[in-house]
mmCIF file of the N, C-alpha and C atoms, coordinates in Angstrom:
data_MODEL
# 
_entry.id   MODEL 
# 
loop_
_atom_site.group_PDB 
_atom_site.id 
_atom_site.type_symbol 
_atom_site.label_atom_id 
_atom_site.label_alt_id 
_atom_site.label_comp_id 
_atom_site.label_asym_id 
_atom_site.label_entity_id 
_atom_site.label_seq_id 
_atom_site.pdbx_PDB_ins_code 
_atom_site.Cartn_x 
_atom_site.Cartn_y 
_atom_site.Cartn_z 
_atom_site.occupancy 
_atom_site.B_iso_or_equiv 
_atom_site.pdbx_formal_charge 
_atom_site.auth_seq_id 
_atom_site.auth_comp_id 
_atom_site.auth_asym_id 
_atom_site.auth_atom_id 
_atom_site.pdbx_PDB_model_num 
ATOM 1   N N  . UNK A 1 1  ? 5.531   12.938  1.838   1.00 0.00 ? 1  UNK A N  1 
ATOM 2   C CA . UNK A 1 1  ? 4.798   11.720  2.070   1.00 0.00 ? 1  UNK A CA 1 
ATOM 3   C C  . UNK A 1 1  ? 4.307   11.730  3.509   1.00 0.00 ? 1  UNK A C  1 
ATOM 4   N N  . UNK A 1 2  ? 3.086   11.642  3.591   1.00 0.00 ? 2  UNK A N  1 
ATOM 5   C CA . UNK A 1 2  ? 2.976   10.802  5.107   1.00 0.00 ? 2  UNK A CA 1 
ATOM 6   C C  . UNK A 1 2  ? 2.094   9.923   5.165   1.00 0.00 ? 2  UNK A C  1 
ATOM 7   N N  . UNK A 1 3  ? 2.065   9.248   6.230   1.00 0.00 ? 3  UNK A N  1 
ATOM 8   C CA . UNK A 1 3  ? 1.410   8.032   7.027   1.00 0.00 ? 3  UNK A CA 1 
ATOM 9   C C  . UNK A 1 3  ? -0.092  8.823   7.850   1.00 0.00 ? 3  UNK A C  1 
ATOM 10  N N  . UNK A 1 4  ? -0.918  8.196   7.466   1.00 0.00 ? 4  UNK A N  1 
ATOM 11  C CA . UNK A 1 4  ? -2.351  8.346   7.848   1.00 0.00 ? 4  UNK A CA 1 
ATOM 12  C C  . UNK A 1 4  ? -3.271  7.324   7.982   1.00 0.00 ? 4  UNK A C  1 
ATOM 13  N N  . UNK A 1 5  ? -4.016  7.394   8.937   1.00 0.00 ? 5  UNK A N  1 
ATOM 14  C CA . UNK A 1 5  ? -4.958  5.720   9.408   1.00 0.00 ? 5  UNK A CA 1 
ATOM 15  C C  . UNK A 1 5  ? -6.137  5.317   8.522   1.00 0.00 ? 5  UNK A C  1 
ATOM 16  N N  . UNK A 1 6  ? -6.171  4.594   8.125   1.00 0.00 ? 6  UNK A N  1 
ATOM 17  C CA . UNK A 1 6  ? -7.524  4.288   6.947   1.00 0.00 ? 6  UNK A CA 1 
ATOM 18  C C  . UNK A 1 6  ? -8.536  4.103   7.842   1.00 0.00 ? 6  UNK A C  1 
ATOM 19  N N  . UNK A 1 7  ? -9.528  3.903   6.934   1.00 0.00 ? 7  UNK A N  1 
ATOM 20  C CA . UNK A 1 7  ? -11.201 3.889   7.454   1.00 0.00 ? 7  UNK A CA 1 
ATOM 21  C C  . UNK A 1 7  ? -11.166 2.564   8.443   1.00 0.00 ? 7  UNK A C  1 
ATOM 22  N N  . UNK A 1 8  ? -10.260 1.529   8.417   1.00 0.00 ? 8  UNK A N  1 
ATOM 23  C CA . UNK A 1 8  ? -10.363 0.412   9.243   1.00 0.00 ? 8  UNK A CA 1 
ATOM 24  C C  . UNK A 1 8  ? -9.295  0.377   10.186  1.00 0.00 ? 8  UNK A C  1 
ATOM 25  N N  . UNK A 1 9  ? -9.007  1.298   10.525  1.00 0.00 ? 9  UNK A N  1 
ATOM 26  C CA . UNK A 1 9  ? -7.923  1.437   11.631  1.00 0.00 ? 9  UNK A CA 1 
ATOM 27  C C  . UNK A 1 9  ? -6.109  1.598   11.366  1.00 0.00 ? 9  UNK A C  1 
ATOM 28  N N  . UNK A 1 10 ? -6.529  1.203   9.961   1.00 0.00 ? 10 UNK A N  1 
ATOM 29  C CA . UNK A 1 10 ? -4.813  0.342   9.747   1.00 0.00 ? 10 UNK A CA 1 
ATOM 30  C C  . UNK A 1 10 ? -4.082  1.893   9.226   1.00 0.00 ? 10 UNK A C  1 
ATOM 31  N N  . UNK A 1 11 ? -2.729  1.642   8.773   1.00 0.00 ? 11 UNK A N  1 
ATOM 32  C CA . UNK A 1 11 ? -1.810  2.727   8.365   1.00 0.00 ? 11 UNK A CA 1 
ATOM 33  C C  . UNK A 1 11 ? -1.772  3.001   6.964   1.00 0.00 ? 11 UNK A C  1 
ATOM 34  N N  . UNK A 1 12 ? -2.166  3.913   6.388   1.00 0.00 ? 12 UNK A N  1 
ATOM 35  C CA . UNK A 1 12 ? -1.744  4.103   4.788   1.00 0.00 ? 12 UNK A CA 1 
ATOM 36  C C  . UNK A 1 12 ? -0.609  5.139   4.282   1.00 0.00 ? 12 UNK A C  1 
ATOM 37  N N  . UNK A 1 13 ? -0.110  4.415   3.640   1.00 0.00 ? 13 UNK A N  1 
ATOM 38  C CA . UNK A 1 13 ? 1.114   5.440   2.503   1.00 0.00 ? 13 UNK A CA 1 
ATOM 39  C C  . UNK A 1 13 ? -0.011  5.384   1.354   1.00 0.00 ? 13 UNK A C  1 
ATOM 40  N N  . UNK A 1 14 ? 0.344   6.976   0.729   1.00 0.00 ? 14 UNK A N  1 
ATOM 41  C CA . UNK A 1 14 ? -0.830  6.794   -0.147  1.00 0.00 ? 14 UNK A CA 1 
ATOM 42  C C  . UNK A 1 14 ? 0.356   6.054   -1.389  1.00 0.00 ? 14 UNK A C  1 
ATOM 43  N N  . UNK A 1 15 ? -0.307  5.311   -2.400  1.00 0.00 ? 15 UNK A N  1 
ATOM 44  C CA . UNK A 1 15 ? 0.888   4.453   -3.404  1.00 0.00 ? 15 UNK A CA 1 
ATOM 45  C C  . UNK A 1 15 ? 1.139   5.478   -4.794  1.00 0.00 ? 15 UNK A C  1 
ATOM 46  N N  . UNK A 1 16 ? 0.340   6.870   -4.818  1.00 0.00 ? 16 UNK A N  1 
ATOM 47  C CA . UNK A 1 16 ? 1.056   7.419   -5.481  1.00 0.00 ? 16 UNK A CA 1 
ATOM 48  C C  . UNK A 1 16 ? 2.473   7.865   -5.169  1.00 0.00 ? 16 UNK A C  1 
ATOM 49  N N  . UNK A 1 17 ? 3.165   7.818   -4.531  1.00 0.00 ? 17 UNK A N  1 
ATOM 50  C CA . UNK A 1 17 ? 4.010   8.502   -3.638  1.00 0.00 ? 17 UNK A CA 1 
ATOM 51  C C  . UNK A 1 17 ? 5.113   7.412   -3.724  1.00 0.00 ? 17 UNK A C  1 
ATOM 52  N N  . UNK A 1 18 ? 4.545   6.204   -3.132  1.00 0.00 ? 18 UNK A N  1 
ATOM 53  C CA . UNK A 1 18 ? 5.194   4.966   -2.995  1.00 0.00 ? 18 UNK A CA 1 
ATOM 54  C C  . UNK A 1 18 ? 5.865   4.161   -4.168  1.00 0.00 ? 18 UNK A C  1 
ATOM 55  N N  . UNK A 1 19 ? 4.697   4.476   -5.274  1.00 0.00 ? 19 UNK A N  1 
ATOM 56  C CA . UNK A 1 19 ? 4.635   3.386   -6.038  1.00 0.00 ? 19 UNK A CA 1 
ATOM 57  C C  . UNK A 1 19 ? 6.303   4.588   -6.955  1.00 0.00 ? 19 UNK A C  1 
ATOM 58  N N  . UNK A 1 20 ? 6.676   5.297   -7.193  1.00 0.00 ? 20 UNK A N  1 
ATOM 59  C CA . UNK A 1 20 ? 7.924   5.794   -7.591  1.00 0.00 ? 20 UNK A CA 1 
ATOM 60  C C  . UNK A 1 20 ? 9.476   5.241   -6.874  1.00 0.00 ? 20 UNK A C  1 
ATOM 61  N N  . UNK A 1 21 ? 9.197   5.690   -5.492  1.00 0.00 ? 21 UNK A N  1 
ATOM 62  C CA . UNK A 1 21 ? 10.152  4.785   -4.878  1.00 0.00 ? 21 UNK A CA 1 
ATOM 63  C C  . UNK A 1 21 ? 10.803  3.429   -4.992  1.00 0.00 ? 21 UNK A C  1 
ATOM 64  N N  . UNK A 1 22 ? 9.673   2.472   -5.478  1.00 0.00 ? 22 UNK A N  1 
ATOM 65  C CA . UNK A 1 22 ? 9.815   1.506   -5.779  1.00 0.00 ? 22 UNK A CA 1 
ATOM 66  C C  . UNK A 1 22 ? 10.118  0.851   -7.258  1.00 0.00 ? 22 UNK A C  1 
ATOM 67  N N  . UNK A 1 23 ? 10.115  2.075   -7.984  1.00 0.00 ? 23 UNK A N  1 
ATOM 68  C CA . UNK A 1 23 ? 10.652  2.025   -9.041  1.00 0.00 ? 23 UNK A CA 1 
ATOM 69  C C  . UNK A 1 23 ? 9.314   1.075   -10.347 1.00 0.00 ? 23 UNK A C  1 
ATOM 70  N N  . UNK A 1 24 ? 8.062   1.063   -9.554  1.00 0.00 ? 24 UNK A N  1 
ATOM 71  C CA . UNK A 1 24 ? 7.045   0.466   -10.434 1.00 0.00 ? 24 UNK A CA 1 
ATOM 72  C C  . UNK A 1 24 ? 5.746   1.681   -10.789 1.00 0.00 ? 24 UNK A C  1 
ATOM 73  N N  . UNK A 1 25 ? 4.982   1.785   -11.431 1.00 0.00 ? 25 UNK A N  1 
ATOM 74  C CA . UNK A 1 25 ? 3.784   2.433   -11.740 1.00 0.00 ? 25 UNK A CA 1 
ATOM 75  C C  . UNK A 1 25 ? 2.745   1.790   -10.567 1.00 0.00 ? 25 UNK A C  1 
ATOM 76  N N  . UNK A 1 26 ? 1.993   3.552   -10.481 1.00 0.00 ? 26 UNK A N  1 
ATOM 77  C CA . UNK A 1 26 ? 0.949   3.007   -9.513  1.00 0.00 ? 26 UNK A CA 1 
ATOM 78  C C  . UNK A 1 26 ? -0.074  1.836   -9.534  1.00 0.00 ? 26 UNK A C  1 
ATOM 79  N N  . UNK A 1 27 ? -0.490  1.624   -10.564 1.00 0.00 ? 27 UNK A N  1 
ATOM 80  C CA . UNK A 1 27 ? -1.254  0.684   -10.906 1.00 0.00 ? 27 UNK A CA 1 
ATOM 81  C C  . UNK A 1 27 ? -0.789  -0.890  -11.025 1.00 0.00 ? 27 UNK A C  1 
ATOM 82  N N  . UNK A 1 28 ? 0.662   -0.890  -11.400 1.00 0.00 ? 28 UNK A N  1 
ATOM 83  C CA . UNK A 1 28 ? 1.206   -2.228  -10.928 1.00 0.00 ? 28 UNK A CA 1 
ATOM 84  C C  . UNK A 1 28 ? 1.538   -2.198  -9.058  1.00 0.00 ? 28 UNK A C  1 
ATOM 85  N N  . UNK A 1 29 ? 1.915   -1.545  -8.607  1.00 0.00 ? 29 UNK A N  1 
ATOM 86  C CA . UNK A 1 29 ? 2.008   -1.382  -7.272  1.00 0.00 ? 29 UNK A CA 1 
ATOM 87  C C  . UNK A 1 29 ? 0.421   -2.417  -6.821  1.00 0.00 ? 29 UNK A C  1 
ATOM 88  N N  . UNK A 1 30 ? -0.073  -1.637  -6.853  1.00 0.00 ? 30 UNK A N  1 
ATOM 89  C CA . UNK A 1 30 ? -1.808  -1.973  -6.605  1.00 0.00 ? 30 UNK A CA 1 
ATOM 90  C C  . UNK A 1 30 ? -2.103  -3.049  -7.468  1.00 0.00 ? 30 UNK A C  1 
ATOM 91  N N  . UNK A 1 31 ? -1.700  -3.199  -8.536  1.00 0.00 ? 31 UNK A N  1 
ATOM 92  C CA . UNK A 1 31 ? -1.595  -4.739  -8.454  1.00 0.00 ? 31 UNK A CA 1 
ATOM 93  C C  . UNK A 1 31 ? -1.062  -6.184  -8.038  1.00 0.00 ? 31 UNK A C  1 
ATOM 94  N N  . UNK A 1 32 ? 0.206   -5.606  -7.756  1.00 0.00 ? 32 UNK A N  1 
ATOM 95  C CA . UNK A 1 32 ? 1.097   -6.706  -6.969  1.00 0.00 ? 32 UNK A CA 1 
ATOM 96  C C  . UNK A 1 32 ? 0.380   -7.236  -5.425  1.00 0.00 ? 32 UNK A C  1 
ATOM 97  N N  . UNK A 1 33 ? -0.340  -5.370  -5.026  1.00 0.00 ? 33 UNK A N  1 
ATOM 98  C CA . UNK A 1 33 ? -0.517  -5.719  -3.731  1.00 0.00 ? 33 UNK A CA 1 
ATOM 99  C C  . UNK A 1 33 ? -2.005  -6.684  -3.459  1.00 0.00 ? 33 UNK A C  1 
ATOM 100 N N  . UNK A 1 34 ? -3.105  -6.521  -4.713  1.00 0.00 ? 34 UNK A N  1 
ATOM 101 C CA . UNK A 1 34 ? -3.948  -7.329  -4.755  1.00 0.00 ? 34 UNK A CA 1 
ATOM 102 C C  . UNK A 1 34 ? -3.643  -8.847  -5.256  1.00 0.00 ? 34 UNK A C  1 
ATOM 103 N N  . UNK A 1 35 ? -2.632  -9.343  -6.054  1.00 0.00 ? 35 UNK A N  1 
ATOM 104 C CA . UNK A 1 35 ? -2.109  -10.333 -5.898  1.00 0.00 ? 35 UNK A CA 1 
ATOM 105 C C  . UNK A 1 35 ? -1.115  -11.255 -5.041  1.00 0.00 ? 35 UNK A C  1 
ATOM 106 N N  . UNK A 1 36 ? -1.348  -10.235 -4.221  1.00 0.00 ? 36 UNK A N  1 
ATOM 107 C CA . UNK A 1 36 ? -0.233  -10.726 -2.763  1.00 0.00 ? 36 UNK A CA 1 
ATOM 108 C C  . UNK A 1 36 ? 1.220   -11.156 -2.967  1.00 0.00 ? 36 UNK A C  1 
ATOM 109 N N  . UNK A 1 37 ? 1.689   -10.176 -3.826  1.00 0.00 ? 37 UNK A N  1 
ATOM 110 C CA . UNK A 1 37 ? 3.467   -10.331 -4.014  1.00 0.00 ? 37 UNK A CA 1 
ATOM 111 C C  . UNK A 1 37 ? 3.624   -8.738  -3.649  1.00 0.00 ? 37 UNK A C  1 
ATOM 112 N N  . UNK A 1 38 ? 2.992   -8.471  -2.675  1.00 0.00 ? 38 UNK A N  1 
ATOM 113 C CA . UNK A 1 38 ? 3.465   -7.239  -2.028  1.00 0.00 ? 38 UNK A CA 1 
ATOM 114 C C  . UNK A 1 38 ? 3.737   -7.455  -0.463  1.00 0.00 ? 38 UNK A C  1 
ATOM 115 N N  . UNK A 1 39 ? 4.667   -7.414  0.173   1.00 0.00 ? 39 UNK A N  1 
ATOM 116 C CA . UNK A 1 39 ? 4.906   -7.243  2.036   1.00 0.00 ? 39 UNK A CA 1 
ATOM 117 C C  . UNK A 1 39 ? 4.752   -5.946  2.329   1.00 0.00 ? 39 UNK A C  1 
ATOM 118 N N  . UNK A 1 40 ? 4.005   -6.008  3.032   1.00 0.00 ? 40 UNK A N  1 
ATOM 119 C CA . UNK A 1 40 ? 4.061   -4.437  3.915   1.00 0.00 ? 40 UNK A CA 1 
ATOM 120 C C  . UNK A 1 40 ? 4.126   -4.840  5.268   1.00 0.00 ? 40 UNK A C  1 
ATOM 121 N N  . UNK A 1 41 ? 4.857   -4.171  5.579   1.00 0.00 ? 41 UNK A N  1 
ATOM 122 C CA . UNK A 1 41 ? 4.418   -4.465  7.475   1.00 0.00 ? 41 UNK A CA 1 
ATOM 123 C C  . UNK A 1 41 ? 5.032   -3.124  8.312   1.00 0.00 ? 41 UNK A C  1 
ATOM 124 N N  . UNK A 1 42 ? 4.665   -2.941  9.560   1.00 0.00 ? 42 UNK A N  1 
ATOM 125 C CA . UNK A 1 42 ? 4.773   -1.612  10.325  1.00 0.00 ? 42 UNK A CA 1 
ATOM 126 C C  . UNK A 1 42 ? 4.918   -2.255  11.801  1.00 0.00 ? 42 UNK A C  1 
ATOM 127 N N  . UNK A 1 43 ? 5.520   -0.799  12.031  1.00 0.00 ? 43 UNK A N  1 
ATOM 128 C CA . UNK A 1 43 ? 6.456   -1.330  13.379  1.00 0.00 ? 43 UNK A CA 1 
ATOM 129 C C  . UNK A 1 43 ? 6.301   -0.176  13.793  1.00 0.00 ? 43 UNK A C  1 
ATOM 130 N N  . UNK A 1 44 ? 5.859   0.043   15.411  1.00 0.00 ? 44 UNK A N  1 
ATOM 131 C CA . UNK A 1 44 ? 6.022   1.309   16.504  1.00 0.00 ? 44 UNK A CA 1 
ATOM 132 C C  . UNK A 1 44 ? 7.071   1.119   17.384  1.00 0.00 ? 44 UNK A C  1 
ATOM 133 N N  . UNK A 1 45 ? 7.274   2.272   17.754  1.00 0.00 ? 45 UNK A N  1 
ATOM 134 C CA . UNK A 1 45 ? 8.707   2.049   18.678  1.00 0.00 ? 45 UNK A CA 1 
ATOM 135 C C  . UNK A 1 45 ? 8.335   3.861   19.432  1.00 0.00 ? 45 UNK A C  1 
ATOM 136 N N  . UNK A 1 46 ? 8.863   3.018   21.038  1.00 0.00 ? 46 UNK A N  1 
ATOM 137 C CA . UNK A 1 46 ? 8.368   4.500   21.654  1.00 0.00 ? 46 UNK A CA 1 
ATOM 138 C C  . UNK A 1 46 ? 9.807   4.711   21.978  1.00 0.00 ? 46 UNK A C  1 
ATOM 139 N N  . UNK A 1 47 ? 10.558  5.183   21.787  1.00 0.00 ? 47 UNK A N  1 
ATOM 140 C CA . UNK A 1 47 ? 12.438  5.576   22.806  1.00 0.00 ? 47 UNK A CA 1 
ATOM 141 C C  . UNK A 1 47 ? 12.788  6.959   22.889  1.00 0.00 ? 47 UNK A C  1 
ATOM 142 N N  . UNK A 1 48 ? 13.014  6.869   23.842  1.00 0.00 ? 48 UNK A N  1 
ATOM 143 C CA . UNK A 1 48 ? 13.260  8.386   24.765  1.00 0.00 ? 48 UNK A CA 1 
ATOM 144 C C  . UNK A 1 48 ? 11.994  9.403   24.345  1.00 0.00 ? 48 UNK A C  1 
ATOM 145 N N  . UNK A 1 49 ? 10.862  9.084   24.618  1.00 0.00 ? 49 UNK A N  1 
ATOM 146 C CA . UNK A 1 49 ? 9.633   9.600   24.339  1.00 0.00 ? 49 UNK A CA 1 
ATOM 147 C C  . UNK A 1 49 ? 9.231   10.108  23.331  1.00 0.00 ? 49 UNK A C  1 
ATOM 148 N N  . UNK A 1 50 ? 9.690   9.772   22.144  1.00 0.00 ? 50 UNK A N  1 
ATOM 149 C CA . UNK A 1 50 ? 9.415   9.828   20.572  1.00 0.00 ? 50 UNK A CA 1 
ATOM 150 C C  . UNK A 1 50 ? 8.681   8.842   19.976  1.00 0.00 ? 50 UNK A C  1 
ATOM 151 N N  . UNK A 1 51 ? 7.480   8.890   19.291  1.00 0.00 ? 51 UNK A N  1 
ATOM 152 C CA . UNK A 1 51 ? 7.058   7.913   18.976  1.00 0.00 ? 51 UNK A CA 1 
ATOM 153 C C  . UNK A 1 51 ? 7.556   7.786   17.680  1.00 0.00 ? 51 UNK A C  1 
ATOM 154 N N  . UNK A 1 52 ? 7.725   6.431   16.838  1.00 0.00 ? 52 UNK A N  1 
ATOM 155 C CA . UNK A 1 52 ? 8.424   6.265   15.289  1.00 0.00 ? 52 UNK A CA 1 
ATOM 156 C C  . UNK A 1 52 ? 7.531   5.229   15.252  1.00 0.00 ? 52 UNK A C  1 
ATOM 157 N N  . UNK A 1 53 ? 7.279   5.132   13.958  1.00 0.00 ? 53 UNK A N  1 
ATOM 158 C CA . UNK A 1 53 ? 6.472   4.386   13.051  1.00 0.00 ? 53 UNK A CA 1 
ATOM 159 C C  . UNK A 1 53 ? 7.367   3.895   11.760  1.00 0.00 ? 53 UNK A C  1 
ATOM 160 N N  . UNK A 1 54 ? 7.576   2.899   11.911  1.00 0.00 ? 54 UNK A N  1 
ATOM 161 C CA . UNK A 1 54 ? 8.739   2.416   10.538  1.00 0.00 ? 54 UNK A CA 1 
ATOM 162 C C  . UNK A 1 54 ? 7.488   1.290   9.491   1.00 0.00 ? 54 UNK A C  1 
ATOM 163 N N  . UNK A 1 55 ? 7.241   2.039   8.221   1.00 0.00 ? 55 UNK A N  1 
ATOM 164 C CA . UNK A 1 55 ? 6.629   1.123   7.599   1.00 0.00 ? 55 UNK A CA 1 
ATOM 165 C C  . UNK A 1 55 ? 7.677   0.459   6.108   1.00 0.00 ? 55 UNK A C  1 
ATOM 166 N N  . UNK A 1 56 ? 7.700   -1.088  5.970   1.00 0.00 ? 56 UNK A N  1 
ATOM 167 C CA . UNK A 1 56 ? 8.666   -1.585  5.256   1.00 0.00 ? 56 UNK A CA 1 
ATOM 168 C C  . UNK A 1 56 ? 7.602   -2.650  4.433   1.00 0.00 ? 56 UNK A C  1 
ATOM 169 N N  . UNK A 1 57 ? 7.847   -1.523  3.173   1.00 0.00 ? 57 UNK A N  1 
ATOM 170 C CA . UNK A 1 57 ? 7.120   -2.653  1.791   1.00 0.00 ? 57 UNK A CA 1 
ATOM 171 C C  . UNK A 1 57 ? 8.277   -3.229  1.006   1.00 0.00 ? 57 UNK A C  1 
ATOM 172 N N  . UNK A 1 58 ? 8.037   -4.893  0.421   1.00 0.00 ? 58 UNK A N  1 
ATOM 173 C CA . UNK A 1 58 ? 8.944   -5.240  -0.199  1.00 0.00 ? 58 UNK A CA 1 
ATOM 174 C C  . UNK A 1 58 ? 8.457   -6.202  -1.331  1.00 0.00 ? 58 UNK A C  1 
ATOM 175 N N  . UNK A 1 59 ? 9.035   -5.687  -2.552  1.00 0.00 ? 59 UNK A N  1 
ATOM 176 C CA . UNK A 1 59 ? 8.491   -6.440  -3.494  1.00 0.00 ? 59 UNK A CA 1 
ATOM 177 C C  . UNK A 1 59 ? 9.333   -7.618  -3.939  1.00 0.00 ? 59 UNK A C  1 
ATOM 178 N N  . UNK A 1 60 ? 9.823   -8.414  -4.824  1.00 0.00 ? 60 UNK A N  1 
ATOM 179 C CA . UNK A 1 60 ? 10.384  -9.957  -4.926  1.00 0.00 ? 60 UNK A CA 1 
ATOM 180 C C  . UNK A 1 60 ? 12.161  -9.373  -5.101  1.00 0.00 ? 60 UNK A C  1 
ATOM 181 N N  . UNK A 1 61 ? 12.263  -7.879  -5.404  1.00 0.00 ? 61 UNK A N  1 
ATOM 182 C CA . UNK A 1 61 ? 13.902  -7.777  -5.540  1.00 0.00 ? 61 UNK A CA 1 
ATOM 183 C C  . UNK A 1 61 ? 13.780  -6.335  -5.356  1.00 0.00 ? 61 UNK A C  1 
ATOM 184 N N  . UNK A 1 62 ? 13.026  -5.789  -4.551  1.00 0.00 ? 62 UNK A N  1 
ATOM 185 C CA . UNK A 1 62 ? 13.361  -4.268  -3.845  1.00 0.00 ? 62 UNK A CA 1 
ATOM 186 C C  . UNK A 1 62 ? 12.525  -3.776  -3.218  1.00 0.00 ? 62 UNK A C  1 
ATOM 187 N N  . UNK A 1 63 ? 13.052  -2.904  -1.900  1.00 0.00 ? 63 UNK A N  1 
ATOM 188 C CA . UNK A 1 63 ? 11.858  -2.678  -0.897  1.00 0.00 ? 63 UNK A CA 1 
ATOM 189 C C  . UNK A 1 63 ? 12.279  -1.191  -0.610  1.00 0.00 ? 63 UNK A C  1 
ATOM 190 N N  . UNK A 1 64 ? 11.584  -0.737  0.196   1.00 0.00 ? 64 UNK A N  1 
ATOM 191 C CA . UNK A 1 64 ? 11.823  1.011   0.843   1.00 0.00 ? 64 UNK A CA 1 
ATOM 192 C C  . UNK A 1 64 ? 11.314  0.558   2.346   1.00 0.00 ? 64 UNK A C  1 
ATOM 193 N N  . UNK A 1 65 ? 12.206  1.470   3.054   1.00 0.00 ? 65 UNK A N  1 
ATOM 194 C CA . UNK A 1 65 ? 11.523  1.757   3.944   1.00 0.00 ? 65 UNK A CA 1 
ATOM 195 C C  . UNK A 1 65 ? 11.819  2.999   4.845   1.00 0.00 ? 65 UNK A C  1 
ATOM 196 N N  . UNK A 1 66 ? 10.249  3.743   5.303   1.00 0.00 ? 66 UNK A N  1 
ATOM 197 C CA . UNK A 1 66 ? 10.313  5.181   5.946   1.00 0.00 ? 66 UNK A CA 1 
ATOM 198 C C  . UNK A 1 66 ? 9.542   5.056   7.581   1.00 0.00 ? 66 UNK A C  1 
ATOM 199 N N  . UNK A 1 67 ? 10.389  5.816   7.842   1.00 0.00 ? 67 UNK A N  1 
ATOM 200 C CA . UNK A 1 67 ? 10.158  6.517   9.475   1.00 0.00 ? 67 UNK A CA 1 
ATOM 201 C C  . UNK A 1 67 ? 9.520   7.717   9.530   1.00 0.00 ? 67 UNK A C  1 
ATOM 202 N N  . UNK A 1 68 ? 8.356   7.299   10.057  1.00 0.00 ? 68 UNK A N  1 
ATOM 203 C CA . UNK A 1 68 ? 7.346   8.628   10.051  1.00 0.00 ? 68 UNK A CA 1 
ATOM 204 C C  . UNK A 1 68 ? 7.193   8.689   11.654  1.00 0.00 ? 68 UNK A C  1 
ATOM 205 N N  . UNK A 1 69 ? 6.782   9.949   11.931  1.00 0.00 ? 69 UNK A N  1 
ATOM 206 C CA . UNK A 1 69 ? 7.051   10.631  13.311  1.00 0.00 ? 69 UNK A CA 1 
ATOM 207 C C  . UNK A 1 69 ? 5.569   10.891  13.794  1.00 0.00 ? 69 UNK A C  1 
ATOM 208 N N  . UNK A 1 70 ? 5.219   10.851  14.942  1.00 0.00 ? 70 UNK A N  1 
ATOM 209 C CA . UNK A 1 70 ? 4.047   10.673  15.937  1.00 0.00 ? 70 UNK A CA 1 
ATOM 210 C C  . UNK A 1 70 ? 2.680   11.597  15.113  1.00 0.00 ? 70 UNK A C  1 
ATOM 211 N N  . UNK A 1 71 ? 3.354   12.813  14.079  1.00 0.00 ? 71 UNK A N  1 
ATOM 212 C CA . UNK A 1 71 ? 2.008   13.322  13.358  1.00 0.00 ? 71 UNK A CA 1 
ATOM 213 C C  . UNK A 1 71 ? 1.765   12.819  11.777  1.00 0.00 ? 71 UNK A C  1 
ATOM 214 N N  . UNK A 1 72 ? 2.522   11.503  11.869  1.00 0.00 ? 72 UNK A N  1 
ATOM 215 C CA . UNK A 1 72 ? 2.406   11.121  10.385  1.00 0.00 ? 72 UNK A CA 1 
ATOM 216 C C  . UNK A 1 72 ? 3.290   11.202  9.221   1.00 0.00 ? 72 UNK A C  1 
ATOM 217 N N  . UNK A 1 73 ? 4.090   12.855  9.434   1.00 0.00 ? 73 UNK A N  1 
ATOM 218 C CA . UNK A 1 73 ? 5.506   12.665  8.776   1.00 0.00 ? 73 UNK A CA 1 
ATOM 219 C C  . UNK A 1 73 ? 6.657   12.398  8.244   1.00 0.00 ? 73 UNK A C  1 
ATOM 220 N N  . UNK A 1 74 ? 7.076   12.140  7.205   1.00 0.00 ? 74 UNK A N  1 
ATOM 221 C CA . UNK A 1 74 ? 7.955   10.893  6.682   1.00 0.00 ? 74 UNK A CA 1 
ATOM 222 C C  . UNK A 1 74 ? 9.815   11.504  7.473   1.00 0.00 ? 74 UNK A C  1 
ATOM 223 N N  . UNK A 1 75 ? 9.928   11.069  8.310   1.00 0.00 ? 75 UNK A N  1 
ATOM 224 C CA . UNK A 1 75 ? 11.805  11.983  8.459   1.00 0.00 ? 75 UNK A CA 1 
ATOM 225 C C  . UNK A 1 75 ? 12.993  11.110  8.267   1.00 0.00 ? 75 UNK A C  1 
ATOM 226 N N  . UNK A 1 76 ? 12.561  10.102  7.552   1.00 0.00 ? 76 UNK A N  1 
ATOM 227 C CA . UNK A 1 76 ? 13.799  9.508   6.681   1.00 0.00 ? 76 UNK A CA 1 
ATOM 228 C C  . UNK A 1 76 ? 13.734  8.248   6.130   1.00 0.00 ? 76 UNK A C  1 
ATOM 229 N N  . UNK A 1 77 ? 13.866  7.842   5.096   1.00 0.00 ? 77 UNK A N  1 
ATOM 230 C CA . UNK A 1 77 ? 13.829  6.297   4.647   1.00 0.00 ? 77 UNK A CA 1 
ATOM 231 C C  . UNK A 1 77 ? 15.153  5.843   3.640   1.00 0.00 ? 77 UNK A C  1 
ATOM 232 N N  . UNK A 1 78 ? 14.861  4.684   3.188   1.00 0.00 ? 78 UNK A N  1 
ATOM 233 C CA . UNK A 1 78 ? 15.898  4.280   2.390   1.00 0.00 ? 78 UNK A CA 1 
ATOM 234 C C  . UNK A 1 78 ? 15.416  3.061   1.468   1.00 0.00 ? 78 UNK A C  1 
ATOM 235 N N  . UNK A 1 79 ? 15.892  2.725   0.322   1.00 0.00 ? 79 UNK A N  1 
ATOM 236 C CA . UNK A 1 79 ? 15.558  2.247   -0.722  1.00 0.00 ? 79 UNK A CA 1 
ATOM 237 C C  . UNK A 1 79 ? 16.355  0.793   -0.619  1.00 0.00 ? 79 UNK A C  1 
ATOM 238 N N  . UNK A 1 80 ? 16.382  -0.228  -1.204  1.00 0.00 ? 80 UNK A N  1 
ATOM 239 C CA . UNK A 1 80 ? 16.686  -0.862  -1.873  1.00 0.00 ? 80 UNK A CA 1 
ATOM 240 C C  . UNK A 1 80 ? 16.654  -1.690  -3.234  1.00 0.00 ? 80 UNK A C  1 
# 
């Protein structure tokens, strides 16, 4: 998996990838998220000169979330 910047600046997980984790089909994924019962939100953090990128989606009773590293790389997440 990795993290890459969309055409408008912002961060994308692509939701094929995602939408397993979360234990839903891609197409409900992408639907939840066009009906706005999807959270996503992202967080940078620079410490001891590493940059991390933590992005955390959460749907109404389970979320993931992964730490991707300064070239986009996923190096660890966790489920709920």
């Amino acid at each position: 998996m990795k993290l890459a910047f969309g055409r408008m600046g912002d961060w994308l997980v692509d939701p094929r990838e995602l939408a397993p984790r979360l234990g839903v089909s891609t197409a409900d994924l992408k639907r939840m998220d066009r009906q706005g019962r999807l959270d996503a939100r992202v967080a940078s953090s620079d410490g001891d000169g590493i940059c991390l990128t933590r992005v955390t989606v959460r749907l109404h009773d389970r979320g993931w979330r992964g730490i991707f590293d300064e070239s986009g790389a996923l190096v660890s997440e966790e489920m709920w």
